[in-house]
C-alpha positions as CSV (number, residue, x, y, z in Angstrom):
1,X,0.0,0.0,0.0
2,X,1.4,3.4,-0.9
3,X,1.8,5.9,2.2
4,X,1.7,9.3,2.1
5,X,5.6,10.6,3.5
6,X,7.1,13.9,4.1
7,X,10.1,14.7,1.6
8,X,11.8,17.0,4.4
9,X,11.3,14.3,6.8
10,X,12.5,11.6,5.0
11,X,16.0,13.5,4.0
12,X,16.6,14.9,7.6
13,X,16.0,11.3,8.7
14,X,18.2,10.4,6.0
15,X,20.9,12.1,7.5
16,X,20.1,11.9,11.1
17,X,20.7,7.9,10.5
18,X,24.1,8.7,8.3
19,X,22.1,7.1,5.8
20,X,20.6,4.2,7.2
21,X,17.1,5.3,6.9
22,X,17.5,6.1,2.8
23,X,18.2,2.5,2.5
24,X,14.5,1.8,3.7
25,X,13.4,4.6,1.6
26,X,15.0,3.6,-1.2
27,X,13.4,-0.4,-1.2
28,X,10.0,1.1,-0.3
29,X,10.0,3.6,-2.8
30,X,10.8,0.9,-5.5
31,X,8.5,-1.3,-4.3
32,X,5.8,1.9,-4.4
33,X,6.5,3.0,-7.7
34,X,5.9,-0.7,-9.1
35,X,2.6,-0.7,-7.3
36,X,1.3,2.9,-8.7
37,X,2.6,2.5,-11.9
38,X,1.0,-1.3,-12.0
39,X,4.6,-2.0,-13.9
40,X,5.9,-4.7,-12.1
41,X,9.7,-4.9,-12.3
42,X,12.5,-5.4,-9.4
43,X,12.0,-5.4,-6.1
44,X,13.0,-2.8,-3.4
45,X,15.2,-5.4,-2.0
46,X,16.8,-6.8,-5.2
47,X,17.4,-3.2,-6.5
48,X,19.6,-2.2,-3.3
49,X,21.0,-5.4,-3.7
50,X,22.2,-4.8,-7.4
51,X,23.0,-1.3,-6.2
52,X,25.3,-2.5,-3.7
53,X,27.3,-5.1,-5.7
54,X,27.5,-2.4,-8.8
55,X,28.4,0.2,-6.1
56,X,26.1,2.4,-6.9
57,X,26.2,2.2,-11.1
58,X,22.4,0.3,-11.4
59,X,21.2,3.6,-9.4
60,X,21.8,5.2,-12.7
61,X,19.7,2.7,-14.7
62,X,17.2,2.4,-11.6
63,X,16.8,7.0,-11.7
64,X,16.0,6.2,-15.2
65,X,13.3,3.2,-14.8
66,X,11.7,5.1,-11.9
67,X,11.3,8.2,-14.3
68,X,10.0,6.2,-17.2
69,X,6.9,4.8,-14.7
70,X,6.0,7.6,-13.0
71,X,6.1,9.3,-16.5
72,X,3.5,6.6,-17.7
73,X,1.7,6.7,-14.9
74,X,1.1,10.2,-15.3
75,X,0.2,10.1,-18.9
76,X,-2.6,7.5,-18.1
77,X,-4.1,9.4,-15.8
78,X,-3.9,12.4,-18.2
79,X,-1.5,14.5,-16.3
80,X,1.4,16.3,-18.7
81,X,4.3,14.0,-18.5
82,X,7.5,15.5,-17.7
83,X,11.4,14.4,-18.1
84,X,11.3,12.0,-15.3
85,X,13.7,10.2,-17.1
86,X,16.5,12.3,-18.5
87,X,16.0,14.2,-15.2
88,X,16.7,11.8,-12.2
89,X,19.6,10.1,-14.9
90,X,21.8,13.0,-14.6
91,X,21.1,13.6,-11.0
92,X,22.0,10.0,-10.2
93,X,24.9,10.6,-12.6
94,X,26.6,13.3,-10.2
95,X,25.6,11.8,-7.5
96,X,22.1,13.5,-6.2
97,X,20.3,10.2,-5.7
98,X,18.6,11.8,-2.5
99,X,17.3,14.7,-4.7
100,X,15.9,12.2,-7.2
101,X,14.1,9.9,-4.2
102,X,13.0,13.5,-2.9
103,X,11.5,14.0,-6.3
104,X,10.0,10.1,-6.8
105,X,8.3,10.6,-3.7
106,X,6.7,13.9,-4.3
107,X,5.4,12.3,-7.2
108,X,4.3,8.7,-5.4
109,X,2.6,11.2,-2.4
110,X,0.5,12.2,-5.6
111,X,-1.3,9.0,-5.4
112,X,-1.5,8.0,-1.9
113,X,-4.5,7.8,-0.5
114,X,-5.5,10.9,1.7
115,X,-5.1,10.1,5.7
């Protein structure tokens, strides 16, 4: 189930934990962008996990999946579709990953389910 989370919260968090707490963000934000989108695709855990052992290189190719669902996401529910795409592959490029989760999970919030 998708859950509504504050973007500020999650990066002070982020840092708070020396970045402990982005690796839960990171596998629950996969795992909520595969539900939203209803494109099924890797895991939370198996993306970290390829993240990991490719220290940090599938992150690029994982900025760039994440933009191309929410984009299709968007256009089917007739919402402009951005550059998700292009966009979080050059922040992940120089290293901005947090700014692209920040960015995935504005978008995600979009569809959760008002508390």
């Amino acid at each position: 189930m998708v859950r509504y989370r504050s973007v500020a919260l999650a990066i002070v968090l982020s840092i708070i934990t020396c970045g402990i707490y982005s690796i839960y963000w990171f596998i629950v934000l996969t795992d909520e962008v595969n539900e939203v989108t209803g494109q099924p695709g890797t895991s939370g855990g198996m993306a970290f996990l390829f993240n990991l052992i490719t220290c940090s290189i599938y992150g690029i190719y994982w900025g760039y999946k994440m933009g191309e669902k929410l984009d299709s996401a968007r256009h089917r529910n007739n919402v402009p579709s951005g550059s998700f795409p292009i966009i979080f592959l050059l922040l992940n490029l120089f290293g901005f990953q947090i700014i692209t989760m920040a960015l995935i999970q504005n978008e995600v919030n979009r569809y959760a389910p008002a508390a």
